[in-house]
C-alpha positions as CSV (number, residue, x, y, z in Angstrom):
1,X,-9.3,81.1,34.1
2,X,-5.6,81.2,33.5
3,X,-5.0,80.4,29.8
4,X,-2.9,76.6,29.4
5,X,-0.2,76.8,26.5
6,X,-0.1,74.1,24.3
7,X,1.8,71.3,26.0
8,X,4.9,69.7,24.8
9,X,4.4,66.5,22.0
10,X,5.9,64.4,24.6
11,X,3.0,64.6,27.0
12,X,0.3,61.9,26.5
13,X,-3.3,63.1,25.9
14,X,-4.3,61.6,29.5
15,X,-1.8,63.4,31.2
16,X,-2.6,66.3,29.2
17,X,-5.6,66.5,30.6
18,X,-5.0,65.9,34.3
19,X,-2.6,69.0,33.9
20,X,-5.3,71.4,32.2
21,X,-7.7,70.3,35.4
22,X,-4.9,71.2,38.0
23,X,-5.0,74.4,36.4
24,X,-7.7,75.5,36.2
25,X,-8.1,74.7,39.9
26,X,-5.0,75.9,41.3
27,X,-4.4,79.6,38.5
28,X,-1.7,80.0,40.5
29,X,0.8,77.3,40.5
30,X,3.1,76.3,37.4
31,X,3.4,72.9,36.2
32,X,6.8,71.8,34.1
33,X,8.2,69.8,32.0
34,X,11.7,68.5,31.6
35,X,13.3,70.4,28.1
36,X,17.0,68.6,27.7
37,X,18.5,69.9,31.0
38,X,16.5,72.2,32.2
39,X,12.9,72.8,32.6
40,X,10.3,74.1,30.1
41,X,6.5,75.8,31.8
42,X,4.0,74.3,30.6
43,X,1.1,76.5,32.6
44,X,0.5,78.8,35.3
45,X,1.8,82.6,35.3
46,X,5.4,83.4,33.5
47,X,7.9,84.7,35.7
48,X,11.4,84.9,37.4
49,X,10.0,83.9,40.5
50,X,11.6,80.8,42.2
51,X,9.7,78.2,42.9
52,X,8.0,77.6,46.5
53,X,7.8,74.0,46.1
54,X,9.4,72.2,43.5
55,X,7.9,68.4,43.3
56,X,9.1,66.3,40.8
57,X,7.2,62.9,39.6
58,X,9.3,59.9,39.7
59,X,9.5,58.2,37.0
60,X,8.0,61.1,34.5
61,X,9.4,64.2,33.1
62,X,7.0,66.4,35.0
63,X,7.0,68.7,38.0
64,X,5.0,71.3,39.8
65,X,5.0,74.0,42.4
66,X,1.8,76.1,44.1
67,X,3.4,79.5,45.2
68,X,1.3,81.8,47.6
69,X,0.2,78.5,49.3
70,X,0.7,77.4,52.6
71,X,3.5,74.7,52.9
72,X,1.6,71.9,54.2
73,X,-1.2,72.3,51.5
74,X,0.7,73.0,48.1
75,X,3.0,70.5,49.4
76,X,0.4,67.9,49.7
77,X,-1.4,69.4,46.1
78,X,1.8,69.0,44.4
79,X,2.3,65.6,45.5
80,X,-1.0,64.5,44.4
81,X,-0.5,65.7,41.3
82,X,2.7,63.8,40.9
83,X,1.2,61.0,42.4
84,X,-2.0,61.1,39.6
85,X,0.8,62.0,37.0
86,X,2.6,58.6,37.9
87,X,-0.8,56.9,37.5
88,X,-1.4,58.1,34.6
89,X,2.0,57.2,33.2
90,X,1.8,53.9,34.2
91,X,-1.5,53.8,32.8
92,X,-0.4,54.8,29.0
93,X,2.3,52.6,29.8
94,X,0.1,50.0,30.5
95,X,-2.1,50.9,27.3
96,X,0.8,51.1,25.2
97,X,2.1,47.8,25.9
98,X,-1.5,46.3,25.5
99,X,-1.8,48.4,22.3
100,X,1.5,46.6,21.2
101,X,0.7,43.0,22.2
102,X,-2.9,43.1,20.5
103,X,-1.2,44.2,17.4
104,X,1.4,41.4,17.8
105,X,-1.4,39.1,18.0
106,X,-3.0,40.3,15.3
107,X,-0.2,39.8,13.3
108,X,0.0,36.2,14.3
109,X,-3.5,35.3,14.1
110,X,-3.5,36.8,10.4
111,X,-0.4,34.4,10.0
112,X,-2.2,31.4,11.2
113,X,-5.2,32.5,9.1
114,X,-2.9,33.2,5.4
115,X,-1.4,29.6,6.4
116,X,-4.8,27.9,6.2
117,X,-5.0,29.6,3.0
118,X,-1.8,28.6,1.6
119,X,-2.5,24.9,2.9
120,X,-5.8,24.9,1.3
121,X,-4.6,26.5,-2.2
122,X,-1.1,24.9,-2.8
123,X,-1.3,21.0,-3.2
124,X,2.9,20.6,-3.2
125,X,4.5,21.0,-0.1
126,X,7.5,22.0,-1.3
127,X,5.9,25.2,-2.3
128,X,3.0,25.6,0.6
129,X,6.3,25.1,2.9
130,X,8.9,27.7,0.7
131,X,5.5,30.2,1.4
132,X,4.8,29.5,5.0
133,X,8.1,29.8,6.0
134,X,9.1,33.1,4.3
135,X,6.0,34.4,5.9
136,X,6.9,32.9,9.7
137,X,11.0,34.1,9.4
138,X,8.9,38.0,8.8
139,X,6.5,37.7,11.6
140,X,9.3,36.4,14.3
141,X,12.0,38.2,12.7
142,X,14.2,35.3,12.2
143,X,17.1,35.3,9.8
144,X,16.3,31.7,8.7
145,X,13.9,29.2,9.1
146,X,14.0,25.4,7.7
147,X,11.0,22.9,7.7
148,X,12.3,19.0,8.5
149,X,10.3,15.9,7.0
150,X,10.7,12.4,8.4
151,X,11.3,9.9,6.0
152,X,10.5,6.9,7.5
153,X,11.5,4.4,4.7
154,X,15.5,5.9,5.3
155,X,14.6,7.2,8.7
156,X,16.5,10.4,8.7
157,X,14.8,13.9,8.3
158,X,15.0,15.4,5.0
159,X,15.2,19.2,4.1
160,X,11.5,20.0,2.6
161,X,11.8,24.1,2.5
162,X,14.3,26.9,3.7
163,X,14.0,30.7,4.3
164,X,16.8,32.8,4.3
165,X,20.9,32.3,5.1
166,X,23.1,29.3,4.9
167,X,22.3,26.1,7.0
168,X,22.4,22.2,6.7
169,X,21.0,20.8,3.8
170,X,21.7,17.0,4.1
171,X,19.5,14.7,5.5
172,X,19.5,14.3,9.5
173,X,19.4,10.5,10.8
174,X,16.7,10.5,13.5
175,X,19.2,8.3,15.8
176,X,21.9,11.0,15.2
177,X,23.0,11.8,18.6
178,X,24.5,15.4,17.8
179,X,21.7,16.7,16.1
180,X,19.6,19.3,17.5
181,X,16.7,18.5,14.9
182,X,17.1,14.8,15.7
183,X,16.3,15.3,19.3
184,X,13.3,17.7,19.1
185,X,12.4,15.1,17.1
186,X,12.9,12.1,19.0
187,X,11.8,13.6,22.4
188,X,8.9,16.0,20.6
189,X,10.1,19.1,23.1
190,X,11.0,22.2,21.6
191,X,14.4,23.6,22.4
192,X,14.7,27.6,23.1
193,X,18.3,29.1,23.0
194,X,19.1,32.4,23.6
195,X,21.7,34.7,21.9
196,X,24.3,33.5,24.7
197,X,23.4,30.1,24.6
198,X,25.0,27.1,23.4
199,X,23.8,23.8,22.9
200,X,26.3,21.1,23.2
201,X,25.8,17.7,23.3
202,X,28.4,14.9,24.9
203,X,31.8,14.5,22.4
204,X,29.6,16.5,19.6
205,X,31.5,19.6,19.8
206,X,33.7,19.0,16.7
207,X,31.0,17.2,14.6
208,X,29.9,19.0,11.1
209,X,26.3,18.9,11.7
210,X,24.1,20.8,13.8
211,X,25.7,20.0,17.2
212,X,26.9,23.6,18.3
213,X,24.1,26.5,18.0
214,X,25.2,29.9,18.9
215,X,22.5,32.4,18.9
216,X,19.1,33.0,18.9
217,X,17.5,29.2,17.8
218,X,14.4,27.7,18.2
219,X,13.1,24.0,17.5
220,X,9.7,23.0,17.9
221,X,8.2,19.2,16.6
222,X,6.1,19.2,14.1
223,X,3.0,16.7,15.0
224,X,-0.1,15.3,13.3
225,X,-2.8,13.5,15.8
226,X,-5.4,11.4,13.6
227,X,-9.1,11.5,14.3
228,X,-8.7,8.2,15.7
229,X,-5.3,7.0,17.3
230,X,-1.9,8.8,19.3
231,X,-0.5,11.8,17.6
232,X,2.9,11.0,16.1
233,X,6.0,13.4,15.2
234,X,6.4,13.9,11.3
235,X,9.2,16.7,11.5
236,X,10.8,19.6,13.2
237,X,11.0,23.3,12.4
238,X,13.4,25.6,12.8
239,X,14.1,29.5,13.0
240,X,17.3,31.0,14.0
241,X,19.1,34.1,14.0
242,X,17.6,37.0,14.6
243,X,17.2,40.5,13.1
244,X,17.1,42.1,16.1
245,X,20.1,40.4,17.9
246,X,17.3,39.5,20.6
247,X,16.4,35.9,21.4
248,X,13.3,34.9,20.8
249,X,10.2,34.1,23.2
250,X,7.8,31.9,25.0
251,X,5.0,33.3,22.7
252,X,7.3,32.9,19.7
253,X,7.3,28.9,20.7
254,X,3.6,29.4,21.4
255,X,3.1,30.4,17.5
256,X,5.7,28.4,16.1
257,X,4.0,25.1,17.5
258,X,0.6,26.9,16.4
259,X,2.1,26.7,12.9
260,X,3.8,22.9,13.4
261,X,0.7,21.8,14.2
262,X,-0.9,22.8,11.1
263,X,1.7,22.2,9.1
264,X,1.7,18.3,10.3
265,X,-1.9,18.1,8.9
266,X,-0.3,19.1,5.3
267,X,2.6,16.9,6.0
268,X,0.1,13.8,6.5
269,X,-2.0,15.3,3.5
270,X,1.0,15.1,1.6
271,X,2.3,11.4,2.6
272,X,-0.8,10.1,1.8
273,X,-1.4,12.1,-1.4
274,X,1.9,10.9,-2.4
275,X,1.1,7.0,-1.0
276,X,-2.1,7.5,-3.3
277,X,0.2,8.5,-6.4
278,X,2.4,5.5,-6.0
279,X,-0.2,3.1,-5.5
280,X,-1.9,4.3,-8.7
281,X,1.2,4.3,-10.6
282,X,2.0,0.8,-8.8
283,X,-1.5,-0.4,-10.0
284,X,-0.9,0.6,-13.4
285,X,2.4,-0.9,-13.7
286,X,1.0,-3.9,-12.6
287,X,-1.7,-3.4,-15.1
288,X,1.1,-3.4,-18.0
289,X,2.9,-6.0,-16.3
290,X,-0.2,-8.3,-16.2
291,X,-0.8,-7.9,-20.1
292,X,2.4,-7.8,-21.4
293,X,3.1,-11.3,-19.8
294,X,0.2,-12.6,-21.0
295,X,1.3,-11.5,-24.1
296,X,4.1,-14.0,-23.8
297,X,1.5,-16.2,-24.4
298,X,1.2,-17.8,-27.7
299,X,-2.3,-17.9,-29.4
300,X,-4.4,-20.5,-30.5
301,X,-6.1,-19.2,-32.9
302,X,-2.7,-19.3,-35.0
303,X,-2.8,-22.9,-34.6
304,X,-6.3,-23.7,-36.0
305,X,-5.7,-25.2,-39.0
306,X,-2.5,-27.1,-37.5
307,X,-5.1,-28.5,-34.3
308,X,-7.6,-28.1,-32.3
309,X,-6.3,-26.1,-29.6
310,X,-7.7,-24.1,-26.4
311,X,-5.4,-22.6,-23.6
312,X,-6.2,-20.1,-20.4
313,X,-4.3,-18.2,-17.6
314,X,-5.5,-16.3,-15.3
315,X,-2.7,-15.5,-12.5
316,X,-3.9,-15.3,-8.8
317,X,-1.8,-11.4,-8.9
318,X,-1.7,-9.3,-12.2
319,X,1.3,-11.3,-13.3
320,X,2.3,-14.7,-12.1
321,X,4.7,-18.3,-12.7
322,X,1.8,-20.0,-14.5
323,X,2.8,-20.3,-18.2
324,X,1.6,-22.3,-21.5
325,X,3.6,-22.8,-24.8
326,X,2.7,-24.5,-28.2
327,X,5.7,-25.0,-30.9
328,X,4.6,-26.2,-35.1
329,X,7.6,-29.1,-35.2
330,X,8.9,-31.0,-38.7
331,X,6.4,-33.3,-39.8
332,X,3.4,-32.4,-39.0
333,X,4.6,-32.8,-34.9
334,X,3.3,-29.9,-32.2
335,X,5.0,-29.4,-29.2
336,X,3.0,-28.4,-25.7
337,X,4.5,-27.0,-22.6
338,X,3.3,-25.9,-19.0
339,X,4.6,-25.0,-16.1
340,X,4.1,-24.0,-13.1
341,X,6.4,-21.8,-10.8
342,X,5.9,-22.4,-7.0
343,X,5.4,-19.2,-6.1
344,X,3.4,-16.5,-8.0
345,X,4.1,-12.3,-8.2
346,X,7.0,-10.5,-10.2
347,X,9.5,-13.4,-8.9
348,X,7.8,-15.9,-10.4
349,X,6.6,-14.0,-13.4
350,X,10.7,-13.7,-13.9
351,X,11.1,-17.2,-13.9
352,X,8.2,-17.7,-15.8
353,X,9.8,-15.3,-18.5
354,X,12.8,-17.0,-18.7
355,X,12.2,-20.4,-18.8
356,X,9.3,-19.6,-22.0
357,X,12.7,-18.2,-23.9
358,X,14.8,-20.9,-23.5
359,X,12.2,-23.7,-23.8
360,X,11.3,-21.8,-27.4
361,X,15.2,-22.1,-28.2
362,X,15.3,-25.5,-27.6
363,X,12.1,-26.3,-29.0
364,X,12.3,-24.6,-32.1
365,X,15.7,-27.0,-32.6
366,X,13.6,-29.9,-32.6
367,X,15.8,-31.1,-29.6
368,X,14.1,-34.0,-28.0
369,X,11.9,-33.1,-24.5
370,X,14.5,-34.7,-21.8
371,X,17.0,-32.8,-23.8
372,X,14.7,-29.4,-23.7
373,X,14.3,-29.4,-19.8
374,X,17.7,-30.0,-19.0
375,X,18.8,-27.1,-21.5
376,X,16.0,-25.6,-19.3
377,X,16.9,-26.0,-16.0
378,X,20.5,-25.1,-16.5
379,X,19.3,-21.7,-18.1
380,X,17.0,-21.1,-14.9
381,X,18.8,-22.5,-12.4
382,X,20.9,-19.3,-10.9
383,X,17.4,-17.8,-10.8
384,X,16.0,-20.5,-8.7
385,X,18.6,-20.6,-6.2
386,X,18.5,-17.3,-5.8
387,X,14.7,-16.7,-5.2
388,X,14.9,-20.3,-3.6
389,X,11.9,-21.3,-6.0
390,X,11.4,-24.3,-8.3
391,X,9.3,-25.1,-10.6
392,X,7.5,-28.4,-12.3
393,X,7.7,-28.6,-15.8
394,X,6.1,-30.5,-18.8
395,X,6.8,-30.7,-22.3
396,X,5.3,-33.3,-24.6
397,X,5.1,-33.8,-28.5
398,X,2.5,-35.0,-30.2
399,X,3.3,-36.6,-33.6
400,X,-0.2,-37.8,-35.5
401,X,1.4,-39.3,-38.0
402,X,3.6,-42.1,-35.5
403,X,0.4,-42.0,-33.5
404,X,2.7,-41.4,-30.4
405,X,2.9,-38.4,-27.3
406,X,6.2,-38.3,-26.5
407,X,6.8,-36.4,-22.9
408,X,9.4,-35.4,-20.3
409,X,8.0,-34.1,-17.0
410,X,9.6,-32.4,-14.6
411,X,7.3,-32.9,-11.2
412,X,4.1,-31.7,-12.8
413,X,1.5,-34.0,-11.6
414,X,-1.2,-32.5,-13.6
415,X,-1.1,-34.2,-16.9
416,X,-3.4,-36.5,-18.5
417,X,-4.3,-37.9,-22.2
418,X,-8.3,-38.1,-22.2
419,X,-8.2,-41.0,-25.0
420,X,-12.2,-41.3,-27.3
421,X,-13.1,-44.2,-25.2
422,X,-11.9,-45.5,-21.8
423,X,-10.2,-44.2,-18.6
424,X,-7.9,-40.3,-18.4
425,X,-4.3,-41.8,-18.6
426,X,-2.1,-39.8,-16.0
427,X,1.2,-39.1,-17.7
428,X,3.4,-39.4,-14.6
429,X,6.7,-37.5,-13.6
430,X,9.6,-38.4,-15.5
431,X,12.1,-36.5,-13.2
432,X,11.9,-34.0,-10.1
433,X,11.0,-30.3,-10.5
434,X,13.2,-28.7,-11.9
435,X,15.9,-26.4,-9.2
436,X,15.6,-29.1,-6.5
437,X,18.2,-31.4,-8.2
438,X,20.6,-30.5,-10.5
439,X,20.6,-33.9,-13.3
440,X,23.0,-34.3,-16.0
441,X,19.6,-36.1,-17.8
442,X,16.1,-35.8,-17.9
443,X,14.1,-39.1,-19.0
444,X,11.6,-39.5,-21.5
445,X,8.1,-41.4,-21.8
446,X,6.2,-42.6,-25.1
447,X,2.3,-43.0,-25.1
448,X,0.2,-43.8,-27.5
449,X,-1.8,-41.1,-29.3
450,X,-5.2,-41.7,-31.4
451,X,-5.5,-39.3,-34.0
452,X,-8.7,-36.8,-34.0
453,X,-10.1,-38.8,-30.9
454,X,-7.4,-37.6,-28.2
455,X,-7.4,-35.3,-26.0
456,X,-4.2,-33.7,-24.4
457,X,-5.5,-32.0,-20.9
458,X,-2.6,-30.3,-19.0
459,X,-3.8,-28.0,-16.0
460,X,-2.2,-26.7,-12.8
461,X,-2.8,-27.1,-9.0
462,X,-4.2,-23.9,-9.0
463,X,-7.3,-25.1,-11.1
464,X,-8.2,-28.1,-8.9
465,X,-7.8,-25.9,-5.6
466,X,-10.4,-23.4,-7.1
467,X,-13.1,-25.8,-6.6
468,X,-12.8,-26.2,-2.9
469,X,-12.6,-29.5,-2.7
470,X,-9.2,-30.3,-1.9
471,X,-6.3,-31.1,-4.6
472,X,-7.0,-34.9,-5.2
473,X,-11.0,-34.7,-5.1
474,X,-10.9,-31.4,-7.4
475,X,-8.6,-33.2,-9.7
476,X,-11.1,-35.9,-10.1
477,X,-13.9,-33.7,-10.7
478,X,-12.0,-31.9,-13.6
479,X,-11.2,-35.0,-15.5
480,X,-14.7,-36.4,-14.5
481,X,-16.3,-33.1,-16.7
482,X,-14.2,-33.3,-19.1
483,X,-14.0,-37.1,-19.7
484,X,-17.8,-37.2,-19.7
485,X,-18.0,-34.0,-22.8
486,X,-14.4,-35.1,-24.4
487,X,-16.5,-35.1,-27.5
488,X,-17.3,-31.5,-27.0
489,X,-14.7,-28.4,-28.8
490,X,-11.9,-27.6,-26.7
491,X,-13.1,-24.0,-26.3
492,X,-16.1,-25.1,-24.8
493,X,-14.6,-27.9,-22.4
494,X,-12.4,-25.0,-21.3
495,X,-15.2,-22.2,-20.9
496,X,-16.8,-24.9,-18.5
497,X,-13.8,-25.5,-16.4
498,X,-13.4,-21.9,-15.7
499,X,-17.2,-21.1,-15.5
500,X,-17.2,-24.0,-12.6
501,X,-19.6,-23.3,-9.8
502,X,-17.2,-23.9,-7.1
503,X,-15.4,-20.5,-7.0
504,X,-13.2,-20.6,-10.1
505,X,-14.2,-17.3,-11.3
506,X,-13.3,-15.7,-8.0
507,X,-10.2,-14.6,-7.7
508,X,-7.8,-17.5,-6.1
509,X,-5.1,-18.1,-4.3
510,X,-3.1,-19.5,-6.9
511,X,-2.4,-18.9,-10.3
512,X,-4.8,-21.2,-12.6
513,X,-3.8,-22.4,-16.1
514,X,-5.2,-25.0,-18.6
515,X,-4.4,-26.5,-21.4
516,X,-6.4,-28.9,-24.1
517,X,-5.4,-30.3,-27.4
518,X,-6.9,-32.2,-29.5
519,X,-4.7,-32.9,-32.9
């Protein structure tokens, strides 16, 4: 057996051993191996012999001979050999590029994998994003990458994260027509250039966005499909420029939509993490809201040596247009107020807050009530044009020792003196509501007032409706219950109209408010 020198590096391990076989069964042929430019032995017996036949392998550096063998049959040996050494080429080849591919794979699997992760570990975005990106622009070998958000409230794209290089920043407005991000966004296709490419689009060709793209690009939609409903488009990513000055690939789309897609699920996550923030914080603003205004609210109990007072508001939202006010006058007078804004919510609750300041302005002057609501309504008025509200208004004073009410109302159809014997007296509007008609003077009305035995009941619509009975029918009803226990404390009258079997404690569609005074 003829001894085989150690083939070159070069040679794969397949080949290697096709050539040791060969041989061994041929001792005396040669087999060779391209060396630079000439040819190197790599077995058979040295010497200067020339070669009988001289077969080279296409597309190898190998090639053999058989001297001392007829023509026909070294010729045909030598051939099979080359054709077995092309074979196995192709098959290394082959195994090689398998080799290479499985490893690519691997790589990207293992990215899709350390993205779960980062998804599942990093609640911001911003940073899961800066992470996942830096980790994609490695794997594709792009020079940068950028993650778009769609802002729907401003509907343009906004810039959540970027990897590498300089790029656009600003927001992208989803209609923009010479935007590259816009479109993969609007028509959810990715766009693939190649390092020759250009994307152009119409008269864009001089505009300072993203309209020209030279290079290597590639744009893919970022998507999120619910468990129940169409998927919908909630960004774009892009990588660009590569290392390698190669463009980038089918399967480079394939992994970068891979990624979009689970990057939408963190993009939802996040919009409704954030939704979940802002109604909280919304909730507890309304929260503060709800008990500052009601801190407007003067309380009775600093009027119980002055009268016998009980009051109540409870807004149909945390804050409302419902308001009460009670004033200590010269002489032993007290002055009541209530109103009632025609719509309820923030709007109202401004109205609310400004009318209570001027009213306690006016009041506190000892100005006379026509003279307090028109002082009123010119303070208000701007506001109630503007949120195309009014608002009915009533302000009486009660003065024991003239045994008289004295009142100016502004609309407010709920008012009523409960006298110790008899029939509620309705104290009827004076004027209309206040921001329908702009008067110069607001009238005045004089009852007569019983000392000790009166009652003062001021309520508004919102009350009556809460029974379910309709305005006029629930109106009755509350003057029936508290005409038949007028003897009773005001607290406790004004427990049972808001204990009331017929819904009141539910939460209505109206703001309710109530006032009694007894003096």
């Amino acid at each position: 057996m003829i001894a085989v020198p150690p083939p070159a590096p070069a040679i794969p391990r397949a080949a290697r051993e096709v050539l040791e076989d060969f041989c061994r069964a041929y001792p005396g042929g040669r087999v060779w191996v391209r060396a630079g430019e000439g040819w190197s032995l790599v077995c058979g017996p040295a010497g200067p012999e020339a070669p009988a036949y001289f077969v080279e392998v296409p597309g190898t550096p190998f090639s053999a001979e058989l001297p001392g063998v007829d023509e026909a049959a070294g010729e045909a040996v030598a051939r099979f050999l080359a054709n077995t050494l092309g074979r196995v080429r192709r098959h290394d080849d082959e195994i090689r590029s398998f080799s290479r591919e499985m490893a690519e794979r691997y790589e990207e699997i293992n990215l899709l994998y350390s993205i779960s992760e980062i998804l599942g570990s990093i609640i911001s975005l911003d940073d899961a994003a800066q992470t996942i990106l830096s980790e994609v622009a490695g794997i594709v070998g792009a020079q940068r990458a950028s993650l778009w958000v769609h802002d729907a409230d401003f509907g343009v794209l906004r810039l959540t994260a970027a990897e590498g290089g300089d790029g656009q920043r600003g927001p992208v407005p989803v209609e923009d027509p010479c935007s590259v991000t816009a479109e993969v966004f609007r028509s959810v296709r990715p766009i693939l250039l190649g390092p020759e490419d250009e994307w152009t689009r119409g008269d864009c060709a001089d505009f300072a966005g993203d309209a020209r793209h030279r290079g290597a690009f590639l744009s893919v939609p970022v998507s999120y499909t619910p468990p129940e409903g169409e998927a919908r488009t909630v960004g774009v990513i892009n990588v660009s420029g590569r290392t390698t000055g190669e463009g980038f690939s089918a399967g480079d789309m394939k992994l970068l939509s891979a990624i979009a897609s689970q990057i939408g699920a963190a993009v939802e996550n996040n919009r409704l993490i954030a939704d979940s923030l802002r109604q909280e914080r919304m909730v507890r603003e309304m929260e503060l809201a709800h008990d500052l205004q009601l801190k407007l609210l003067p309380q009775v109990e600093q009027f119980a040596s002055y009268a016998e007072v009980a009051a109540r508001c409870a807004p149909a939202e945390s804050v409302g247009g419902d308001f009460y006010h009670l004033f200590r006058l010269p002489g032993g007078r007290l002055g009541v107020l209530i109103g009632d804004v025609s719509s309820h919510g923030f709007g109202a609750a401004l109205i609310m807050a400004l009318t209570m300041g001027s009213v306690a302005i006016h009041a506190s002057e000892g100005d006379r009530p026509g003279e307090v609501l028109r002082r009123t309504h010119q303070a208000v008025i701007e506001e109630l044009e503007t949120t195309e509200m009014y608002m009915t208004l009533f302000y009486g004073v009660i003065d024991p020792a003239e045994r008289t009410l004295t009142f100016s109302n502004a609309g407010h159809s709920h008012a009523f003196r409960i006298p110790g014997e008899g029939e509620p007296e309705r104290l009827s509007a004076t004027d209309l509501p206040l921001g329908m008609v702009d008067l110069d003077e607001y009238s005045e009305a004089r009852v007569s007032w019983e000392p000790g035995r009166d009652l003062l009941f001021l309520f508004t619509d919102g009350l009556s409706d809460a029974l379910g009975e309709g305005e006029v029918q629930g109106e009755r009803t509350l003057l029936h219950r508290i005409a038949d226990r007028r003897g009773e404390p005001c607290e406790r009258l004004m427990e049972g109209l808001f204990a009331s079997p017929g819904g009141a404690r539910d939460i209505p569609a109206d703001d309710r408010t109530a006032v009694l005074v007894r003096m």
